[in-house]
matplotlib code that plots the C-alpha trace (Angstrom):
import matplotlib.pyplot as plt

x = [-8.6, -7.7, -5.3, -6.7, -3.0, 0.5, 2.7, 6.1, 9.4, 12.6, 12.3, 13.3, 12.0, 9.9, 10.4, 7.4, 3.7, 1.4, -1.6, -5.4, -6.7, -10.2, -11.8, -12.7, -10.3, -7.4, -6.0, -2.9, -1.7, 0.9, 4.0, 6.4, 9.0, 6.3, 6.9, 3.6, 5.5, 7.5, 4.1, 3.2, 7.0, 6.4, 3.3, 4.9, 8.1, 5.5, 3.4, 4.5, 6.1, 8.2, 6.2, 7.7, 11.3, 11.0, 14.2, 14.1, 13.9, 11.5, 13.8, 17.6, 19.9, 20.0, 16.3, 16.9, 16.5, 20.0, 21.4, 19.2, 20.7, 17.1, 13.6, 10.3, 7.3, 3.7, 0.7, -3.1, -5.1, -8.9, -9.9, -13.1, -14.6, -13.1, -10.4, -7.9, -4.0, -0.9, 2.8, 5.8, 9.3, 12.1, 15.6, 18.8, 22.3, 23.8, 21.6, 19.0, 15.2, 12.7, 8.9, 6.7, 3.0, 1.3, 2.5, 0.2, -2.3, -0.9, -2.9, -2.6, -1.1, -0.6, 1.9, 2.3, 5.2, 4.3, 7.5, 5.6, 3.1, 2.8, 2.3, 4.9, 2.3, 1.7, 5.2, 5.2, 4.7, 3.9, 7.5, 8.9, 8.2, 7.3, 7.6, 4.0, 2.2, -1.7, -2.0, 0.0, -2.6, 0.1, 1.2, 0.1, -2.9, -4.4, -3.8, -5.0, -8.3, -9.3, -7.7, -10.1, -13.0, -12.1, -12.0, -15.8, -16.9, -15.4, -16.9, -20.0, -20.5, -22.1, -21.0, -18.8, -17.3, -14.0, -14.7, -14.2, -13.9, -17.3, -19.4, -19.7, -18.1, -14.9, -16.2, -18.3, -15.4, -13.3, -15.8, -17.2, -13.4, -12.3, -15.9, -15.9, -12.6, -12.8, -16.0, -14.0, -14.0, -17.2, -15.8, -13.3, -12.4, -10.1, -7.1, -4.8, -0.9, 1.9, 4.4, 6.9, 7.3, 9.5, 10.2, 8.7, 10.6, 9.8, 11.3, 13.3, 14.5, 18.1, 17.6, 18.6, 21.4, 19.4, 21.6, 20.5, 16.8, 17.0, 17.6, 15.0, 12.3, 13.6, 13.5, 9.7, 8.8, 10.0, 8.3, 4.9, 6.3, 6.7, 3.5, 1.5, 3.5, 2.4, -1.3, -1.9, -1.8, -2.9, -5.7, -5.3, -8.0, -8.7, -6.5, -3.3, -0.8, -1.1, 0.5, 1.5, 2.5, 4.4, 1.6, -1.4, -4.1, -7.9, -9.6, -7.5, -7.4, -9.0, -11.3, -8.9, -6.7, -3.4, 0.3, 0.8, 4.1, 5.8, 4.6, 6.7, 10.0, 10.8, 12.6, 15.1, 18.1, 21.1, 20.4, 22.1, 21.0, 20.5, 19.7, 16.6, 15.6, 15.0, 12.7, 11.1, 9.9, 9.4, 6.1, 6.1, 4.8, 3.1, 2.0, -0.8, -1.6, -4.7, -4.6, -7.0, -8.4, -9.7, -12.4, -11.7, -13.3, -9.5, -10.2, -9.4, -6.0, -4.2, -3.9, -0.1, -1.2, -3.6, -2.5, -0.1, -3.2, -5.5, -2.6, -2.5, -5.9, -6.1, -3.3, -4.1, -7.1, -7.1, -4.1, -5.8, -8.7, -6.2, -4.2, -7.4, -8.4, -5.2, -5.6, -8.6, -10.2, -13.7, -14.6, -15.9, -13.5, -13.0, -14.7, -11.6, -10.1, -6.3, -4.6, -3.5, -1.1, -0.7, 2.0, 0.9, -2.6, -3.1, -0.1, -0.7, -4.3, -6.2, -8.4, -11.6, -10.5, -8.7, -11.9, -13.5, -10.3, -10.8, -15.2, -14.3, -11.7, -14.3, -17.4, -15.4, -13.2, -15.9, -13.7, -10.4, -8.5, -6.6, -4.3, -2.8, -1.1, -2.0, -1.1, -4.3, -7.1, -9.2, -8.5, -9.0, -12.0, -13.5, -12.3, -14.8, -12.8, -13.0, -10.9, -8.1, -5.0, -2.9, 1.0, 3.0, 6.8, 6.4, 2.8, -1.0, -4.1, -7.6, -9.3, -12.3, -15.3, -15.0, -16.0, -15.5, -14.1, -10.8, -9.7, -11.3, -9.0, -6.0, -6.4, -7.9, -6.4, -3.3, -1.9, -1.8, -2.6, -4.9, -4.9, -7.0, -4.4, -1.2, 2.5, 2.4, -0.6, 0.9, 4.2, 2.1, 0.5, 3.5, 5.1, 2.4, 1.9, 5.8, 5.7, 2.7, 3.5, 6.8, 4.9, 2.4, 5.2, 6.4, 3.4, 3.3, 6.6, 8.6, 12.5, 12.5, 15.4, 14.7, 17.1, 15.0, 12.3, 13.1, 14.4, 10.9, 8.8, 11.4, 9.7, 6.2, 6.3, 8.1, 5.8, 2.7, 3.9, 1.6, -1.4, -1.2, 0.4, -1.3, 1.6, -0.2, 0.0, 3.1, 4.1, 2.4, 3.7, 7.4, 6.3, 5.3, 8.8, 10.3, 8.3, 9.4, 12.8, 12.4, 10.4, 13.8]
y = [-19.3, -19.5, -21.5, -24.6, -25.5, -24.4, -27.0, -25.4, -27.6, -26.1, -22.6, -19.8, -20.6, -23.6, -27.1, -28.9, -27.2, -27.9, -24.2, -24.0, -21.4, -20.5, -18.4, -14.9, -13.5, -15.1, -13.2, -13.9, -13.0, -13.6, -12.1, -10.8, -13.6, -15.8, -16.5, -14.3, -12.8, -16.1, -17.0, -14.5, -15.0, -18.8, -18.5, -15.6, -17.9, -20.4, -18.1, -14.3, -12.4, -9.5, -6.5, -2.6, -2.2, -5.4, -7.7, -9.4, -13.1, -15.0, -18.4, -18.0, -20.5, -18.5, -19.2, -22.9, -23.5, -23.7, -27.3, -28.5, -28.7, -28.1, -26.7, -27.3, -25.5, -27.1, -25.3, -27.4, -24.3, -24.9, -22.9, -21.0, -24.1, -25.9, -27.5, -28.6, -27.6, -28.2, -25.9, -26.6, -25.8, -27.3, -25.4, -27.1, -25.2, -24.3, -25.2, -24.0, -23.6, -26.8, -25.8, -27.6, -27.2, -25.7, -22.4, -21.3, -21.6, -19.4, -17.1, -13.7, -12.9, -9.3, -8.7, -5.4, -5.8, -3.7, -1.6, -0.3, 2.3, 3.4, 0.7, 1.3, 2.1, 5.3, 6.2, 7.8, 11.4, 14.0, 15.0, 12.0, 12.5, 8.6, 7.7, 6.9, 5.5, 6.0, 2.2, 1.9, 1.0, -0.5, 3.7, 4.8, 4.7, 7.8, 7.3, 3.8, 4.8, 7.5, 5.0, 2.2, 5.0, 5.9, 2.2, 1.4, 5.0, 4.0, 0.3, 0.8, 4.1, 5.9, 9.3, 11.6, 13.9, 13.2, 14.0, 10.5, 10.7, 12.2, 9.4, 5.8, 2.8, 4.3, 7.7, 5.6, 2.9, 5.7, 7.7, 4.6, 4.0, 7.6, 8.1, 4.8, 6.0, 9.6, 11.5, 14.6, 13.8, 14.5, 13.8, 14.2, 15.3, 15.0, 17.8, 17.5, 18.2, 18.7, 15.5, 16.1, 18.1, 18.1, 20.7, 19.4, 21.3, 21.0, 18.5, 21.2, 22.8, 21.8, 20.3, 20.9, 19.2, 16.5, 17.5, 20.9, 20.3, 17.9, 21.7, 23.5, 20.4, 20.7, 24.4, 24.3, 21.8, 23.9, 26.9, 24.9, 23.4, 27.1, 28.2, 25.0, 25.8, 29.3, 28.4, 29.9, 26.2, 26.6, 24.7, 22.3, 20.4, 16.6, 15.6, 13.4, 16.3, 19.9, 21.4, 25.1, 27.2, 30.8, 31.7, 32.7, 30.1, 30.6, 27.8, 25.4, 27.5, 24.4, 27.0, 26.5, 28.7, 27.5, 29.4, 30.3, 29.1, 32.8, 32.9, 29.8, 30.0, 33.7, 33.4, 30.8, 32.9, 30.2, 29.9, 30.9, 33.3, 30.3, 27.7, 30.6, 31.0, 27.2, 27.0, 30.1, 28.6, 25.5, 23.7, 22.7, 19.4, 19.2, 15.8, 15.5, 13.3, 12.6, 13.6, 12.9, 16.0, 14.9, 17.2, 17.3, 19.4, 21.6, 22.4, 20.6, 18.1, 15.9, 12.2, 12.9, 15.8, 13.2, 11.9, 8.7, 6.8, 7.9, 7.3, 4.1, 3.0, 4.6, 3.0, -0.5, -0.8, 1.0, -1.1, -4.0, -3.0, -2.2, -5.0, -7.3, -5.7, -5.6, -9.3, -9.5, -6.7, -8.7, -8.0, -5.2, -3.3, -4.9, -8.4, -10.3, -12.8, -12.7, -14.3, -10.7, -11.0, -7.9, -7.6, -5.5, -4.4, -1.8, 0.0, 4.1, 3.4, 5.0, 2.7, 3.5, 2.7, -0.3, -1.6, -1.1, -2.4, -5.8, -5.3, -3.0, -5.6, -8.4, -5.6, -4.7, -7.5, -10.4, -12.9, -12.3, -14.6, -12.3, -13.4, -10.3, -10.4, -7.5, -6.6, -4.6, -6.1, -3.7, -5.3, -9.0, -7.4, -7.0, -10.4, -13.7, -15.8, -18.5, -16.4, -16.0, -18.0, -18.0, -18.3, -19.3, -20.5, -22.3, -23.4, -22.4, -22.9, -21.6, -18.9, -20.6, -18.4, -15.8, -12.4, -9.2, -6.6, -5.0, -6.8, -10.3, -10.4, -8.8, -11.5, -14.4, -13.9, -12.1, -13.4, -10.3, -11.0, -8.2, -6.2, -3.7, -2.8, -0.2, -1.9, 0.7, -0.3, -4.0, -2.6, -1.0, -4.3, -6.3, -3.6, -3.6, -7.6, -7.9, -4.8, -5.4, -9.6, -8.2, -6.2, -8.9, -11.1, -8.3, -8.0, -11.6, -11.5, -13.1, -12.6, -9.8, -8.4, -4.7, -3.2, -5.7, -4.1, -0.6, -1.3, -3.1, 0.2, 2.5, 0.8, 0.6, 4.3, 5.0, 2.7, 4.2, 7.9, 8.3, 7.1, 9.0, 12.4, 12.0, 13.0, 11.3, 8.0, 8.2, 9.1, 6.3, 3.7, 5.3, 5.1, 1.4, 0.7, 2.5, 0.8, -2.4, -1.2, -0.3, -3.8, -5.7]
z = [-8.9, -5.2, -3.4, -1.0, 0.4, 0.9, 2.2, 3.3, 3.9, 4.7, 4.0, 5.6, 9.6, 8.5, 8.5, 7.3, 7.8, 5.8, 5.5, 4.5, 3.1, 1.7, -0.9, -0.2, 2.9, 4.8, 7.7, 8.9, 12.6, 14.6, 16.8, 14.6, 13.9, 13.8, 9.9, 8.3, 5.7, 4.8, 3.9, 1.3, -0.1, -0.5, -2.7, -4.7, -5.1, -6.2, -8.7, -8.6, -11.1, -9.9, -11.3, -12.1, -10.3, -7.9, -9.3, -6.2, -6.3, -3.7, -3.1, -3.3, -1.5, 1.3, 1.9, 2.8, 6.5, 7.9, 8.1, 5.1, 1.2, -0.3, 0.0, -1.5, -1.6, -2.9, -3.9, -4.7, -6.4, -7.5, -10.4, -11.1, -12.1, -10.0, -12.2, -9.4, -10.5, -8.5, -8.8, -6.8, -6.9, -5.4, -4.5, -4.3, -3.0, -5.7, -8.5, -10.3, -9.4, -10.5, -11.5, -11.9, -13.2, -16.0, -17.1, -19.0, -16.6, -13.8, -12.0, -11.6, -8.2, -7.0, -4.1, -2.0, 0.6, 3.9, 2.9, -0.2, 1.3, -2.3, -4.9, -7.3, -10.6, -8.2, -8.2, -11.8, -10.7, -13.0, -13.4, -14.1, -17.9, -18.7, -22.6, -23.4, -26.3, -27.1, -26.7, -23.7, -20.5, -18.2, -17.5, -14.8, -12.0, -13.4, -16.7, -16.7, -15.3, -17.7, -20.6, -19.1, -19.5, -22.7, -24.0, -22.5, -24.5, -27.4, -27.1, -26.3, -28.6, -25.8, -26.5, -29.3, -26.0, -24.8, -21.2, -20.2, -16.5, -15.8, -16.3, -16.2, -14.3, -13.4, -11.9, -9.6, -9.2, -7.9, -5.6, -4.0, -2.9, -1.7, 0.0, 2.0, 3.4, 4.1, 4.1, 3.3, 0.0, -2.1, -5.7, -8.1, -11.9, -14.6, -15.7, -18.4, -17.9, -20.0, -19.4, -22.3, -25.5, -28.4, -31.1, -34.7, -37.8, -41.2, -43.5, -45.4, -42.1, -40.9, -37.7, -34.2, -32.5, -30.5, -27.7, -27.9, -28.0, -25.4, -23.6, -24.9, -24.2, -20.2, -20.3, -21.6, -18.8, -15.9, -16.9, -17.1, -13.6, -12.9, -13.9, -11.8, -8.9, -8.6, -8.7, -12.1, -13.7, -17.8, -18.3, -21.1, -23.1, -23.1, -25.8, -26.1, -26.8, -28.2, -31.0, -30.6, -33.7, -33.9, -35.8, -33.8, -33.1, -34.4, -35.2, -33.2, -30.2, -28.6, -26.3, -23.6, -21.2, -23.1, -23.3, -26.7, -28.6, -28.6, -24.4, -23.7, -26.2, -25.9, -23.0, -24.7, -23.8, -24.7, -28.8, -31.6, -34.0, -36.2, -33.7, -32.6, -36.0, -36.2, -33.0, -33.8, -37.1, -35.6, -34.1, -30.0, -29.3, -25.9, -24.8, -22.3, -19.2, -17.2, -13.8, -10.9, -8.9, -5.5, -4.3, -0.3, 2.9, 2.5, -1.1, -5.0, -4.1, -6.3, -5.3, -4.3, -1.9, -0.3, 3.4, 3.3, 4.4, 1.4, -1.5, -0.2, -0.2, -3.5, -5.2, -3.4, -4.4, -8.2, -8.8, -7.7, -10.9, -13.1, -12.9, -13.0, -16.4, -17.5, -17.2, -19.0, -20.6, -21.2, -17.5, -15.9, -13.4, -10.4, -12.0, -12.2, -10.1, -9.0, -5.8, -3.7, -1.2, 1.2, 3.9, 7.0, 5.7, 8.1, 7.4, 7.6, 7.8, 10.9, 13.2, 12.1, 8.3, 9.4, 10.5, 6.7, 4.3, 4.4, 4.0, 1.5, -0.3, -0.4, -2.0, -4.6, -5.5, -5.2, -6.8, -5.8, -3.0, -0.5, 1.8, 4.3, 7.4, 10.3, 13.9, 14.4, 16.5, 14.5, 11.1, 13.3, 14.4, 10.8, 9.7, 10.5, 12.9, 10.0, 8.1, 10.9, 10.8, 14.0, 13.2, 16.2, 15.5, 12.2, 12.9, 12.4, 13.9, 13.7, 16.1, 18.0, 18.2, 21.1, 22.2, 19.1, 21.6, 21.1, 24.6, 23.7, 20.3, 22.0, 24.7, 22.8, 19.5, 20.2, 23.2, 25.2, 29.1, 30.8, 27.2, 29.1, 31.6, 30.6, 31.0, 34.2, 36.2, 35.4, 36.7, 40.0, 40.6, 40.7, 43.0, 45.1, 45.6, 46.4, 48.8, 50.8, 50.7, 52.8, 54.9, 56.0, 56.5, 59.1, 61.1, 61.5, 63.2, 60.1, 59.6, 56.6, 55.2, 55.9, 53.2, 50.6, 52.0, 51.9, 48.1, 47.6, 49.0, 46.5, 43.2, 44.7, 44.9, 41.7, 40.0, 42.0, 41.1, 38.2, 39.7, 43.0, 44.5, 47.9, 50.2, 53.3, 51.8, 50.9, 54.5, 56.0, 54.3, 55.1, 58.8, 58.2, 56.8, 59.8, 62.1, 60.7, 61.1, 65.2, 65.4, 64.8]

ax = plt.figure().add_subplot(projection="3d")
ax.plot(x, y, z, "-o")
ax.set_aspect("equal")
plt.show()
C-alpha cells in the first residue's frame, strides 16, 4: 500500500494543502519551520500506532491551528492491487478523535523521529535482562534475526545444526547492509550470552525466599558481566539457556568454554548456613541470547561498540525487515510492504553514506513507500528530482529538472544564493562594494562623509583579514582614506 494524497486542514502550521506523493521514495526538503515533520506526524495521526515506549499521541487539541476549533486530516491510499482506500480523522477542542475508514485494513507504517538515532528495538542492551519466551520474535534486533534464521531452518528442513546465523537469507541480509556502508567490515558471527538466571531446587527442597534469590540471580550476572568485561568472556553454546549442576558435567558439558556451577556460586558470601546448603544443592538456570559480532578493520565489535552512524543504519534498516516480517511471516525478509516515515534521514550519517541510504532503502525494500525529510544536498543528490517535494510556509511544489552538483541543489533546490561562496568572502564582497563605491564617489569630487568612510574602510579590512596579510595594501588604502580626508 502507498499513500497518493495527504490533504492537511488546520493543523499545526497548515491551513489547507493538499500533498502528492508516489510509490517508491518521497523526499521532503525545506527550511526548518517549513512544516516537514508536521508531515510525517499527520499521516502517523492518520495510520500509526505508537510502537515500544512512544505514548505520545500525534493530534491533541493543541495541534489545531491557532484561531480554528477543529482539524482534519485526509488520506487516499492505493493498495497493492490497487484497491483504492480512504482514512481521515477529524479533531474537535475538547472532544474526542473521529476515524474514519477501514480498520482492518490499515497498513503498516513505521516511524523513526530524527531524535531517535537508535530505533528503540535496539535499545535492549544485553544488561537489560528482558523477560523472553522461545516464541517471542518481537525481542530484540539481534534476537529477532537469528529467530527469523532459525524459523527458515526449521521450515525448510535444511539442516539438524543449530548454528543458525552462518548461512542463508539473513547472513547475507545483514552483510549486504553493513558492507554497503562501511568497507571496514568484512563479516559477522553469532555469540551466545547469559541474559538472566534463576536457581531451580528440587520439589522436596524448602525454597528460597524469592527476595533472596532475586540476590543471588544479580550476583551471578555481574560476575559473568565481570568476566566479559575483562576480555576473558566464557564461550557459551547455541542453546536457549544452560543448566549448571554442583555435580560435575560429562556428557552435557556441551563442548564449550563454560563456568561450572561451584566456579560461579562459591563466592556467595551473604547466605545462611541453610540458605547455602539450598543453592549448593540446587541447579543454576542460565538463559541465553543471540548476539551479533561485527567483524571490523579495528578487530571483532559488537553492534553497540559500532560508531553512532553504523548502529543506526543497522537498526534502521533491520528494524525496517523485522517489522515487515513481523507483519507477515509468508514473505521473505525485506519483501514486505509498509509506509516508513523517517525524520532527518541523514542524521549521524557521513556524506559519502548519505549519498547511498536512500539507493540502498529502495534495493532492499522494493515494495515499501518511504517518505523522509533531509537538509543534505547529498541525500537531494541521490534522490530523482521526481521524488523531491519542496515545503515552503505551508506549501509544496515539485523540483524542475536542473544541474546534480552539490551547488546546483544548494542553489536550485535549497535556496542558498552563491552556495559556493563562505558567509566571509560574502561578508568581504559586501565590504568591498560599499568601501570602494565611497571611494569612487571621492575621486569624482562628491560630498562624502569622511567618518562613514573611515568606519566603511574599518570592516573592509576586518572582513578582508582572512584573505590577505599584505601590509602594503593595507597601507595604501589608509593613504587613500587620508587623502580623502586632506582633499576636503
Amino acid at each position: 500500500m502507498y499513500i497518493k494524497k495527504l490533504q492537511i486542514k488546520n493543523f499545526r502550521g497548515f491551513d489547507l494543502q493538499n500533498f502528492n506523493f508516489k510509490p517508491g521514495f518521497n523526499l521532503l526538503v525545506g527550511e526548518n519551520g517549513a512544516g516537514k515533520t508536521t508531515i510525517l506526524r499527520s499521516i502517523m495521526a492518520v495510520l500509526g500506532r505508537p510502537r515500544g515506549s512512544i505514548k505520545s499521541k500525534f493530534l491533541e487539541d493543541a495541534d489545531i491551528k491557532l484561531g480554528f476549533e477543529s482539524s482534519e486530516i485526509y488520506l487516499l491510499t492505493y493498495s497493492r492491487y490497487e484497491e483504492v482506500l480512504e482514512y481521515s480523522i477529524e479533531k474537535k477542542l475538547w472532544q474526542n478523535l473521529k476515524r474514519l475508514g477501514d480498520k482492518k485494513k490499515y497498513p503498516l507504517v513505521l516511524h523513526y523521529p530524527s531524535s531517535e538515532s537508535i530505533c528503540i528495538a535496539m535499545k535492549s542492551k544485553r544488561i537489560g535482562r528482558r523477560k523472553h519466551t522461545d516464541d517471542n520474535l518481537d525481542f530484540d534486533n539481534e534476537n529477532f534475526l537469528y529467530r527469523f534464521e532459525e524459523n527458515i531452518s526449521n521450515k525448510l528442513r535444511i539442516s539438524n545444526s543449530q548454528d543458525f546465523g552462518n548461512s542463508g537469507p539473513i547472513r547475507d541480509f545483514v552483510r549486504k547492509i553493513l558492507s554497503s556502508f562501511s568497507p571496514g567490515i568484512s563479516s559477522f558471527y553469532w555469540i551466545f550470552e547469559p541474559y538472566s538466571c534463576m536457581i531451580v531446587t528440587g520439589k522436596s527442597n524448602r525454597q528460597l525466599d524469592s527476595r533472596l534469590e532475586q540476590n543471588i540471580c544479580e550476583y551471578v550476572m555481574r560476575k559473568l558481566d565481570k568476566n566479559q568485561m575483562q576480555k576473558k568472556p566464557f564461550r557459551w553454546p547455541d542453546r536457549t539457556k544452560v543448566v549448571l549442576h554442583p555435580e560435575p558435567i560429562s556428557s552435557e558439558d556441551y563442548g564449550f568454554n563454560i563456568p561450572s556451577f561451584h566456579e560461579i556460586m562459591d563466592g556467595v558470601d551473604f547466605l545462611s548456613e541453610e540458605d547455602r546448603n539450598i543453592v549448593m544443592s540446587a541447579s543454576l538456570e542460565i538463559r541465553l541470547t543471540p548476539r551479533i559480532m561485527v567483524m571490523h578493520k579495528l578487530g571483532p565489535l559488537s553492534l553497540d561498540q559500532l560508531s553512532d552512524g553504523e548502529q543506526r543504519l543497522f537498526s534502521l534498516f533491520v528494524d525496517i525487515a523485522r517489522q515487515l516480517y513481523l507483519k507477515n511471516t509468508n514473505y521473505n525478509l525485506g519483501e514486505g510492504d509498509a509506509i516508513v516515515l523517517i525524520d532527518e534521514i541523514d542524521v549521524h550519517l557521513h556524506p559519502k553514506w548519505q549519498r547511498i541510504i536512500v539507493p540502498a532503502l529502495e534495493d532492499l525494500f522494493p515494495n515499501c513507500q518511504f517518505i523522509a525529510t533531509t537538509h543534505s544536498p547529498f541525500v537531494i543528490q541521490a534522490t530523482s528530482r521526481e521524488k523531491i517535494h519542496c515545503i515552503s510556509t505551508g506549501s509544496a511544489m515539485h523540483v524542475s529538472d536542473g544541474g546534480n552538483s552539490i551547488e546546483d541543489i544548494l542553489e536550485e533546490v535549497q535556496g542558498i544564493d552563491l552556495p559556493q561562496r563562505s558567509v566571509r568572502a560574502e561578508a568581504l564582497s559586501e565590504a568591498a562594494n560599499e568601501y570602494f563605491t565611497l571611494l569612487g564617489r571621492q575621486r569624482d569630487n562628491d560630498v562624502v562623509d569622511l567618518e562613514r568612510l573611515r568606519v566603511v574602510e574599518q570592516r573592509y579590512r576586518e572582513a578582508s583579514e582572512p584573505f590577505t596579510s599584505d601590509p602594503a595594501t593595507h597601507a595604501l588604502l589608509k593613504l587613500l582614506v587620508i587623502k580623502s580626508g586632506d582633499n576636503r
